[in-house]
mmCIF file of the N, C-alpha and C atoms, coordinates in Angstrom:
data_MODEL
# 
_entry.id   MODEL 
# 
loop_
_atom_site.group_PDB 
_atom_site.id 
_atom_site.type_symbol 
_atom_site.label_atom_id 
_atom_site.label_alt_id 
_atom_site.label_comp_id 
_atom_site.label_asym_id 
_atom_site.label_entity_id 
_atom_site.label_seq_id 
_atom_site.pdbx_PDB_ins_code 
_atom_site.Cartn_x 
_atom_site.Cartn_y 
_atom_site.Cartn_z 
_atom_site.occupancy 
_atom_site.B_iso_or_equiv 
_atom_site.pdbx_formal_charge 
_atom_site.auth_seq_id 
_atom_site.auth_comp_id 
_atom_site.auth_asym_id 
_atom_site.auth_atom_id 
_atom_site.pdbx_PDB_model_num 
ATOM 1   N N  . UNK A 1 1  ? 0.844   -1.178 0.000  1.00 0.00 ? 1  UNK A N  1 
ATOM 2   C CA . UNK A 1 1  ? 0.000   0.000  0.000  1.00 0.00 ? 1  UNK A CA 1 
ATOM 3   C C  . UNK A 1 1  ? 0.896   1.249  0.000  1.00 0.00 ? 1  UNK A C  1 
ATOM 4   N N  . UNK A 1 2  ? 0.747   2.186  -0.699 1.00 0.00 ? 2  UNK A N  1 
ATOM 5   C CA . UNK A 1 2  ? 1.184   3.322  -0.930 1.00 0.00 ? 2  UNK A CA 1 
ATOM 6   C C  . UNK A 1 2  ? 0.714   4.586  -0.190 1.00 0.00 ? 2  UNK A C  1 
ATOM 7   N N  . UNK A 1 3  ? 2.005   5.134  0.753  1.00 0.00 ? 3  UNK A N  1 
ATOM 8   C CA . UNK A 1 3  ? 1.289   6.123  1.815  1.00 0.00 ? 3  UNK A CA 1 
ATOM 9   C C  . UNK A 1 3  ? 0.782   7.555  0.685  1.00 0.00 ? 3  UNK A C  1 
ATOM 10  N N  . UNK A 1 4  ? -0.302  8.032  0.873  1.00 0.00 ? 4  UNK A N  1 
ATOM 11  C CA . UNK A 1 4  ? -0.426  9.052  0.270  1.00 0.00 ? 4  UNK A CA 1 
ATOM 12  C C  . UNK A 1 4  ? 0.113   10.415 1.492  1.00 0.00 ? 4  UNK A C  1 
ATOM 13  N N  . UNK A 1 5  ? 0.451   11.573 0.926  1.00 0.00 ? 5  UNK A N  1 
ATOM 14  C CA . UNK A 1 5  ? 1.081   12.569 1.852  1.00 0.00 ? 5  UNK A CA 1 
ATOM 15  C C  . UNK A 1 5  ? 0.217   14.012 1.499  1.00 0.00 ? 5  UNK A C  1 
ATOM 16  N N  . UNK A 1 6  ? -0.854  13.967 2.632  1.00 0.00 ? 6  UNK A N  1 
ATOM 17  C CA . UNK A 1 6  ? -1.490  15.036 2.593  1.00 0.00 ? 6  UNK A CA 1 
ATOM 18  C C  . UNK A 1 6  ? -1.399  16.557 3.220  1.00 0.00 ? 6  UNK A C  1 
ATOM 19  N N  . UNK A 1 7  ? -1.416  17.232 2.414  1.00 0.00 ? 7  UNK A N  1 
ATOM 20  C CA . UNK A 1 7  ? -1.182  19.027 3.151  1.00 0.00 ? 7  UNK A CA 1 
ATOM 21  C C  . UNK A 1 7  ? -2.453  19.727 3.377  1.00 0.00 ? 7  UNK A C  1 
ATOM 22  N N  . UNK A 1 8  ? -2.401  20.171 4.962  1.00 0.00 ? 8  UNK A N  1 
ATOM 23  C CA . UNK A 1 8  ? -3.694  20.454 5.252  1.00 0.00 ? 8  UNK A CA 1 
ATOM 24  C C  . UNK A 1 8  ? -3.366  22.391 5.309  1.00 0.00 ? 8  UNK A C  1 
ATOM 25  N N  . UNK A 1 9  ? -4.358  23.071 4.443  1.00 0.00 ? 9  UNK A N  1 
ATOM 26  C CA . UNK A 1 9  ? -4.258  24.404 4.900  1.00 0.00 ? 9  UNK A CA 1 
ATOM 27  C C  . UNK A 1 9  ? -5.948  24.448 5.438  1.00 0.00 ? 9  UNK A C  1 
ATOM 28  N N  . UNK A 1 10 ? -5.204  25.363 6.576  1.00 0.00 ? 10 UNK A N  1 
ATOM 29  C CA . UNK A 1 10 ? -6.414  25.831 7.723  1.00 0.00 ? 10 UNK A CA 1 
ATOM 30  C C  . UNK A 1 10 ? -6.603  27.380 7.471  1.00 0.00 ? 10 UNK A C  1 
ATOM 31  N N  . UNK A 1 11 ? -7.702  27.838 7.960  1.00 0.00 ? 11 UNK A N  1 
ATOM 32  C CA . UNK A 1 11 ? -8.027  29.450 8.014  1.00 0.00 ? 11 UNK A CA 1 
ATOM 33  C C  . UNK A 1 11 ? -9.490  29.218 8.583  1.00 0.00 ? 11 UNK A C  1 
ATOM 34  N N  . UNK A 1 12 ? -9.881  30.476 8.637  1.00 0.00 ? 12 UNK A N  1 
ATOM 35  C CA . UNK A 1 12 ? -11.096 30.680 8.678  1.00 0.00 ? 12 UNK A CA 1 
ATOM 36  C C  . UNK A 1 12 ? -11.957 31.134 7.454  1.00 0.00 ? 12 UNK A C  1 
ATOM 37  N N  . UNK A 1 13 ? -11.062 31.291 6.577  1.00 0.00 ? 13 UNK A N  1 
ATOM 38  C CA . UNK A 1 13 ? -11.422 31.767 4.983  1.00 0.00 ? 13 UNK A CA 1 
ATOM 39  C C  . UNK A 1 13 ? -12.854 32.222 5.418  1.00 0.00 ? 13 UNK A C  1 
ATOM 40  N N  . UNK A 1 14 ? -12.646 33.569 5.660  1.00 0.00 ? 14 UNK A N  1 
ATOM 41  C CA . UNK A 1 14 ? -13.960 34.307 6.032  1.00 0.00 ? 14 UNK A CA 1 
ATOM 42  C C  . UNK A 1 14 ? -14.199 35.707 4.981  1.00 0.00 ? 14 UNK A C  1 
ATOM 43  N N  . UNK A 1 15 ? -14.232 35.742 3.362  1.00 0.00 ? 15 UNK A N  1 
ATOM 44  C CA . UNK A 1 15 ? -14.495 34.276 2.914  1.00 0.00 ? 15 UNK A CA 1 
ATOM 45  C C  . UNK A 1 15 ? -13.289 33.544 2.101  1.00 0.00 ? 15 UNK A C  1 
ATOM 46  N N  . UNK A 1 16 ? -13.942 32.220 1.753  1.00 0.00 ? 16 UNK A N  1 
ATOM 47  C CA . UNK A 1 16 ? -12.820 31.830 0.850  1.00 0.00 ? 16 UNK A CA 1 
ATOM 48  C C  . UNK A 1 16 ? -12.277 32.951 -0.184 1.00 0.00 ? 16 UNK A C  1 
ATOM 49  N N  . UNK A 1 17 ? -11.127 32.957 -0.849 1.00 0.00 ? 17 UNK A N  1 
ATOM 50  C CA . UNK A 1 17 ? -11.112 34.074 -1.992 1.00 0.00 ? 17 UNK A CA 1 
ATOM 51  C C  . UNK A 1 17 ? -10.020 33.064 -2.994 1.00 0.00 ? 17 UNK A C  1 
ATOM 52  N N  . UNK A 1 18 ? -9.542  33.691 -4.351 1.00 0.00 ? 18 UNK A N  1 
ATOM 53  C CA . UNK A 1 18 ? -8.618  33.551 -5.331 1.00 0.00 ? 18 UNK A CA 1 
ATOM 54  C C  . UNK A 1 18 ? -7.366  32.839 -4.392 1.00 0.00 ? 18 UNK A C  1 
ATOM 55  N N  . UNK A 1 19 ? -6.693  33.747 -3.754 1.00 0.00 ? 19 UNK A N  1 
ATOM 56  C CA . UNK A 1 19 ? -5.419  34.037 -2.802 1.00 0.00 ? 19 UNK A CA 1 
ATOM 57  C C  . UNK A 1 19 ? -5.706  32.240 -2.393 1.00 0.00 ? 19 UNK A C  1 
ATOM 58  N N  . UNK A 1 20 ? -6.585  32.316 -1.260 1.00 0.00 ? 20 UNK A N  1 
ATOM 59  C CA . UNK A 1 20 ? -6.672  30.661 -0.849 1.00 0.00 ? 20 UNK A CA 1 
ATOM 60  C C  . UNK A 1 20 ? -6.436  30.186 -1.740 1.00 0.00 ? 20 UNK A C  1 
ATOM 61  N N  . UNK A 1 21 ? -7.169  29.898 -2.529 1.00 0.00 ? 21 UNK A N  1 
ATOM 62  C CA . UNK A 1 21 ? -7.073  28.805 -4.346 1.00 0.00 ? 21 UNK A CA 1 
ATOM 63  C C  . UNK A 1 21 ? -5.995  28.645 -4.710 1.00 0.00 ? 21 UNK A C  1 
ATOM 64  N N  . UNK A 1 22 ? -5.609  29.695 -4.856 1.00 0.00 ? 22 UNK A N  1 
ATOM 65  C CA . UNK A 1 22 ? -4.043  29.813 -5.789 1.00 0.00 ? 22 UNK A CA 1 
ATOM 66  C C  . UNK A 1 22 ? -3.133  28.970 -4.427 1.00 0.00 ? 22 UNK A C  1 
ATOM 67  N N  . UNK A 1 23 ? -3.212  29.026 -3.480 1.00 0.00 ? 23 UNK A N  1 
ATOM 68  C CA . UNK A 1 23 ? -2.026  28.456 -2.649 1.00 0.00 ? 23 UNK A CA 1 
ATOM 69  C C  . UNK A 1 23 ? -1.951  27.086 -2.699 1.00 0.00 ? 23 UNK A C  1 
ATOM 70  N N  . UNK A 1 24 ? -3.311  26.631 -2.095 1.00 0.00 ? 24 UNK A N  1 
ATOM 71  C CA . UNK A 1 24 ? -3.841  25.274 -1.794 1.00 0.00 ? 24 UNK A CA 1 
ATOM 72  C C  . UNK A 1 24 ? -3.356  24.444 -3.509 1.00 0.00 ? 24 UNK A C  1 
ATOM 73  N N  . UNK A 1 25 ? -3.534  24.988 -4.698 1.00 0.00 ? 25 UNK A N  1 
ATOM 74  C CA . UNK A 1 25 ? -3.107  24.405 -6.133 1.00 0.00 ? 25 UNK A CA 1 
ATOM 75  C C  . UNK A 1 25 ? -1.282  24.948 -5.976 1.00 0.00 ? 25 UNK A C  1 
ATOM 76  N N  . UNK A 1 26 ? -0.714  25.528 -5.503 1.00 0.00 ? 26 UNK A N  1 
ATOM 77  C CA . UNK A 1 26 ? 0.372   25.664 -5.812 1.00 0.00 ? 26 UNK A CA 1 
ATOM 78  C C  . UNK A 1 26 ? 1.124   24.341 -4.675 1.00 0.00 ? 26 UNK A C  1 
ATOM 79  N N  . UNK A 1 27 ? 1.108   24.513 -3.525 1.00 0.00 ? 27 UNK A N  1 
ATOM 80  C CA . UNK A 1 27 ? 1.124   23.694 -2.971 1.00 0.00 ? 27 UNK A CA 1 
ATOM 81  C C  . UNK A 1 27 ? 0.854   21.955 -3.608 1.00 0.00 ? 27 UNK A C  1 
ATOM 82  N N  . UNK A 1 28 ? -0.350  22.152 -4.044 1.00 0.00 ? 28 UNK A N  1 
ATOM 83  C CA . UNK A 1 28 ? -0.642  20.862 -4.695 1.00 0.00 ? 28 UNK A CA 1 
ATOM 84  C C  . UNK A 1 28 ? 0.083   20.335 -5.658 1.00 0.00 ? 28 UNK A C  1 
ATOM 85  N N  . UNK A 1 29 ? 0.612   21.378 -6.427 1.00 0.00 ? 29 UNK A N  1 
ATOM 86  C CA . UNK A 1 29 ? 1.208   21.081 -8.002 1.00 0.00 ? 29 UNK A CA 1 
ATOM 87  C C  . UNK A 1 29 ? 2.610   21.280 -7.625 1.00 0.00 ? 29 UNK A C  1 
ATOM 88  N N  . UNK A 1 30 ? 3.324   21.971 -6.769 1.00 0.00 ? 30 UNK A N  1 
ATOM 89  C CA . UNK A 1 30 ? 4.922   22.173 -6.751 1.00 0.00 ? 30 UNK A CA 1 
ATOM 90  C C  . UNK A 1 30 ? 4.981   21.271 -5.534 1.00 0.00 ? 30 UNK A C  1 
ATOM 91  N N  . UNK A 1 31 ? 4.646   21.248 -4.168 1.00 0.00 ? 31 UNK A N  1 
ATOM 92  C CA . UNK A 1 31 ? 4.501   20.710 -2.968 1.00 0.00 ? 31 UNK A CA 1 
ATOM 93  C C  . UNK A 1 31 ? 5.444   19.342 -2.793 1.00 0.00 ? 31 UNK A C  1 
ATOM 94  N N  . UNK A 1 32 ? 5.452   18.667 -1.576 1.00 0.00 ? 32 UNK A N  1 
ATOM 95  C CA . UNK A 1 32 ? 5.887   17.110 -1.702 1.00 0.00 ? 32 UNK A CA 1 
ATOM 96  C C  . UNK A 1 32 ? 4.300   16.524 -1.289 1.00 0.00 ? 32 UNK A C  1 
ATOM 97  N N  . UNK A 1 33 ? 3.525   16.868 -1.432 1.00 0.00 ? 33 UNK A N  1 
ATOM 98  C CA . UNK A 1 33 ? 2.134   16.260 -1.151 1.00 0.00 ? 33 UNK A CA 1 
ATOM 99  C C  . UNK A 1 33 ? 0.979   15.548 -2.401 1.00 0.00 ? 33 UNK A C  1 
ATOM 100 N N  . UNK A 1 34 ? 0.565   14.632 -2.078 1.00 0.00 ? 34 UNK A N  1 
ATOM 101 C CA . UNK A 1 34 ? -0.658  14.256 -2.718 1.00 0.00 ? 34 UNK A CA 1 
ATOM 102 C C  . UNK A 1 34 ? -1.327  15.472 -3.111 1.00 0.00 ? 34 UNK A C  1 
ATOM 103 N N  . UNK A 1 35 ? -2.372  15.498 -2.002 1.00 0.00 ? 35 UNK A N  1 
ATOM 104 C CA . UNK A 1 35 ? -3.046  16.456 -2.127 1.00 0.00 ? 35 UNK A CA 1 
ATOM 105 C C  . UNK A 1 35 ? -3.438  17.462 -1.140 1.00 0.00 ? 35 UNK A C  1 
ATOM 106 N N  . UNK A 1 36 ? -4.294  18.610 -0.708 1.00 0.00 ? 36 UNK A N  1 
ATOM 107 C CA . UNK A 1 36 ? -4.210  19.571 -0.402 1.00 0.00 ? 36 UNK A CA 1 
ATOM 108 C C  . UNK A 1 36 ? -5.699  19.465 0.166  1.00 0.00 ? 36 UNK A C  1 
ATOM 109 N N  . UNK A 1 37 ? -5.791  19.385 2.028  1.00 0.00 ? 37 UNK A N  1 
ATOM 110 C CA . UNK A 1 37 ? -7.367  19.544 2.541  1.00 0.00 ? 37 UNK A CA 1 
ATOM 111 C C  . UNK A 1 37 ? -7.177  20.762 2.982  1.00 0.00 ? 37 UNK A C  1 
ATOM 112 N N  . UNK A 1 38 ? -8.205  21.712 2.696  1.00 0.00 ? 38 UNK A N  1 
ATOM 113 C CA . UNK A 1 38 ? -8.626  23.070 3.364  1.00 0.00 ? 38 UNK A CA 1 
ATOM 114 C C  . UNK A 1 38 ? -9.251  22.712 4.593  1.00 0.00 ? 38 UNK A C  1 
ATOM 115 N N  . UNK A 1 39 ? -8.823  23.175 6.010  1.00 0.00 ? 39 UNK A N  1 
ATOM 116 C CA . UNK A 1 39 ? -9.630  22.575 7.306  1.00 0.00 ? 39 UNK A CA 1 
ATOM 117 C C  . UNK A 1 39 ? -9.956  24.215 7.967  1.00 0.00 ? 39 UNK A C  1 
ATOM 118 N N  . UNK A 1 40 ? -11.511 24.599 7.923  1.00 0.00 ? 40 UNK A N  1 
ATOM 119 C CA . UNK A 1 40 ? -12.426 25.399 8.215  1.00 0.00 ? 40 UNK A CA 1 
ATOM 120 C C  . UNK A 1 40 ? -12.070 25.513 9.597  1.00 0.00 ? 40 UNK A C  1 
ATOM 121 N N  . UNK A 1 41 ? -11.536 26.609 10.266 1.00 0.00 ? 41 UNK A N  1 
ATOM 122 C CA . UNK A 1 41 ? -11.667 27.040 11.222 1.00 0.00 ? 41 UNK A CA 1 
ATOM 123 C C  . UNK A 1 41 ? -12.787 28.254 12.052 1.00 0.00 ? 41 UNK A C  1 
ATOM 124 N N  . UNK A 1 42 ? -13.002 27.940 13.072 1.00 0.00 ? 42 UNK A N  1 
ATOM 125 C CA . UNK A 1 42 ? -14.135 28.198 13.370 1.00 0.00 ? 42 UNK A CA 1 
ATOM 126 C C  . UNK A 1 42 ? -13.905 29.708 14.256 1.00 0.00 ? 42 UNK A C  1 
ATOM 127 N N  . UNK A 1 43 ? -12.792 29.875 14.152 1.00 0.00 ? 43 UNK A N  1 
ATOM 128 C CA . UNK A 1 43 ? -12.310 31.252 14.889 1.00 0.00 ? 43 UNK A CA 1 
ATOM 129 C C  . UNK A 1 43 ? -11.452 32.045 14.529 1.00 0.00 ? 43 UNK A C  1 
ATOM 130 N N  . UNK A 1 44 ? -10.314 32.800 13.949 1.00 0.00 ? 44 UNK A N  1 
ATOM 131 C CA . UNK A 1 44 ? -9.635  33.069 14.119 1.00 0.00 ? 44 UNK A CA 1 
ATOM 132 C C  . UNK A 1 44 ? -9.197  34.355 14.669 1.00 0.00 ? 44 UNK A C  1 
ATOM 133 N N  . UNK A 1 45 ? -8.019  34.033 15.238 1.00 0.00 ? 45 UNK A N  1 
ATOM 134 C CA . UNK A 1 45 ? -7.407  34.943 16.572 1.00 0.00 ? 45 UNK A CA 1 
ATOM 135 C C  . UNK A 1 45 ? -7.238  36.109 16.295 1.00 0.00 ? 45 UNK A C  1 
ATOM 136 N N  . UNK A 1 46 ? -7.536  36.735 15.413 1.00 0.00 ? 46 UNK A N  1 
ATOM 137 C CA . UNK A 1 46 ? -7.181  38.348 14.823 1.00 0.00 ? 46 UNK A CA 1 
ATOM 138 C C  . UNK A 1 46 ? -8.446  38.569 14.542 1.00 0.00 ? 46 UNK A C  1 
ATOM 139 N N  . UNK A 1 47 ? -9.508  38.031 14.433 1.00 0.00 ? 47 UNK A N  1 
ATOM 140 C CA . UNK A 1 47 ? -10.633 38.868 14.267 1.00 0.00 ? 47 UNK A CA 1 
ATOM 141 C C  . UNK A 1 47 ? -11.982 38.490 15.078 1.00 0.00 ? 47 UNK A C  1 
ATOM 142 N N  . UNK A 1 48 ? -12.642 39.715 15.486 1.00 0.00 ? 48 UNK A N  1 
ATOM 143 C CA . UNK A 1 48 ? -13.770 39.289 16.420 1.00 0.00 ? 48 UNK A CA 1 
ATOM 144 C C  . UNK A 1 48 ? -15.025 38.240 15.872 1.00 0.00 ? 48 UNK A C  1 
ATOM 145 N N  . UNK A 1 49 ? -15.501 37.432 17.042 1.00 0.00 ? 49 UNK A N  1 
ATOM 146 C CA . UNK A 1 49 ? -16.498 36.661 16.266 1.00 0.00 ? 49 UNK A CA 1 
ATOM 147 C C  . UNK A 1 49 ? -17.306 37.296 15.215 1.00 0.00 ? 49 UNK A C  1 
ATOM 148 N N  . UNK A 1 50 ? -17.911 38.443 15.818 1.00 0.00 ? 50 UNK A N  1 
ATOM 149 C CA . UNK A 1 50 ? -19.068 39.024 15.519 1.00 0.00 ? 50 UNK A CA 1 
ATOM 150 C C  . UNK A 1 50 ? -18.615 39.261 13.786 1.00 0.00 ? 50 UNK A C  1 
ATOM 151 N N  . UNK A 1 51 ? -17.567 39.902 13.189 1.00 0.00 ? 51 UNK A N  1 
ATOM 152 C CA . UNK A 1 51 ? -16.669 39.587 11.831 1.00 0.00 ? 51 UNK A CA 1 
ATOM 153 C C  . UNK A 1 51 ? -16.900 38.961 10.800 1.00 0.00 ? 51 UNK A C  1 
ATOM 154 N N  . UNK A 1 52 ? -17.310 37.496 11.610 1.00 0.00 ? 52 UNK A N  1 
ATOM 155 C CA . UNK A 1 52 ? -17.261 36.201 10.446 1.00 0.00 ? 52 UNK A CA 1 
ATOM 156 C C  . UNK A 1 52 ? -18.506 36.031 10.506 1.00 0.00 ? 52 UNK A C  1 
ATOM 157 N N  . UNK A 1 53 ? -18.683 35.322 8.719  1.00 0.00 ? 53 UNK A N  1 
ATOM 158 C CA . UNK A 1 53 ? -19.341 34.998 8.431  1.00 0.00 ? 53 UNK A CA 1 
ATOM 159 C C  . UNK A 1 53 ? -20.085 33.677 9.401  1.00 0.00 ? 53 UNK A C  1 
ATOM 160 N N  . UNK A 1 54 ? -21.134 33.037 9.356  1.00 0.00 ? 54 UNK A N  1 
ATOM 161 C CA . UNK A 1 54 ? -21.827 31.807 10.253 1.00 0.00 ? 54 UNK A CA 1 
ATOM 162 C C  . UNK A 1 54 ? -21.304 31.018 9.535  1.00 0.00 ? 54 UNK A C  1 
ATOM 163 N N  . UNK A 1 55 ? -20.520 29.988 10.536 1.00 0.00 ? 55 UNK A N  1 
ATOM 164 C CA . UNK A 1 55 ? -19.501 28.187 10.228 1.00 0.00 ? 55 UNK A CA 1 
ATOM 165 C C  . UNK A 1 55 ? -20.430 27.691 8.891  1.00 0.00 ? 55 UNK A C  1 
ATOM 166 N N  . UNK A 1 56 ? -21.169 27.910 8.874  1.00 0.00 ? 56 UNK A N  1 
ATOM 167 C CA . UNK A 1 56 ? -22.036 27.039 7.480  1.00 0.00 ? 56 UNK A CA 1 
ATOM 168 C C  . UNK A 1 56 ? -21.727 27.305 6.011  1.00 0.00 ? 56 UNK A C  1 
ATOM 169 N N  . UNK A 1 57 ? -22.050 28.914 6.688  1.00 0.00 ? 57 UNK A N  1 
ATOM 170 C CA . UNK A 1 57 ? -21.983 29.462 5.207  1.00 0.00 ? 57 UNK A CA 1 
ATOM 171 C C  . UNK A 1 57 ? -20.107 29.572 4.653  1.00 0.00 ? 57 UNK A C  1 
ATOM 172 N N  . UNK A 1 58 ? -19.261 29.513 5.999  1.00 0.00 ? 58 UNK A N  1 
ATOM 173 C CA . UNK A 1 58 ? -17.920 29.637 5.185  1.00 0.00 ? 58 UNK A CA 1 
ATOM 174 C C  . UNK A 1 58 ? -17.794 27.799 4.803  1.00 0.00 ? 58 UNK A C  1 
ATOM 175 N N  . UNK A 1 59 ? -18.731 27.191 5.291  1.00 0.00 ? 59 UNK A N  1 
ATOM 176 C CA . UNK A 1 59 ? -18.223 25.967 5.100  1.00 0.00 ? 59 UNK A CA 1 
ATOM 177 C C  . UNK A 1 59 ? -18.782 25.166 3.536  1.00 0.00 ? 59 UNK A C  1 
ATOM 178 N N  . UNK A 1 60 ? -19.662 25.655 3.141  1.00 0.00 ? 60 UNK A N  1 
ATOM 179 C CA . UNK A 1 60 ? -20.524 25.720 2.146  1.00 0.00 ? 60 UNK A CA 1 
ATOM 180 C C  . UNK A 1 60 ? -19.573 26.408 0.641  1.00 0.00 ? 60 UNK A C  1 
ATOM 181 N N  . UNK A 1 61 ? -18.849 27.426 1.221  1.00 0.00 ? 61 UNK A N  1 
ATOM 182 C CA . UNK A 1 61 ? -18.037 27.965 0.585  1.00 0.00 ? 61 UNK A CA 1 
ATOM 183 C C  . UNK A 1 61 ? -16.655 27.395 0.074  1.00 0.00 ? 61 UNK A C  1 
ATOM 184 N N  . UNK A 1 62 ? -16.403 26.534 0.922  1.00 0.00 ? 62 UNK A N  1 
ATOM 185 C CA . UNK A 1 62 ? -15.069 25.984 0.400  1.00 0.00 ? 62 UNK A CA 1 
ATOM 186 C C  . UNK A 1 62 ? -15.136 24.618 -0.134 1.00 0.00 ? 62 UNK A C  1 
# 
């Protein structure tokens, strides 16, 4: 069996945009990885809750 080697980028992508895309495929295509999971964070530390969009809708989004 063949280990596959996955790269996880996290954010809160509040919202997703281009910038994300372009990384997560560059990563993918130059990288030492398989492939590339985006993991939805539900907070992030620089901006107030009240900020973000509702977990669904950024999650819906990516």
């Amino acid at each position: 069996m063949t280990r596959r080697v996955i790269g996880i980028l996290g954010g809160s992508f509040n919202p997703v945009h281009n910038g994300h895309l372009m990384l997560a495929s560059y990563i993918a295509q130059f990288g030492p990885v398989d492939e590339v999971w985006l993991n939805l964070s539900p907070q992030n530390p620089f901006k107030v809750q009240s900020e973000l969009l509702d977990d669904r809708h950024r999650l819906a989004m990516l």
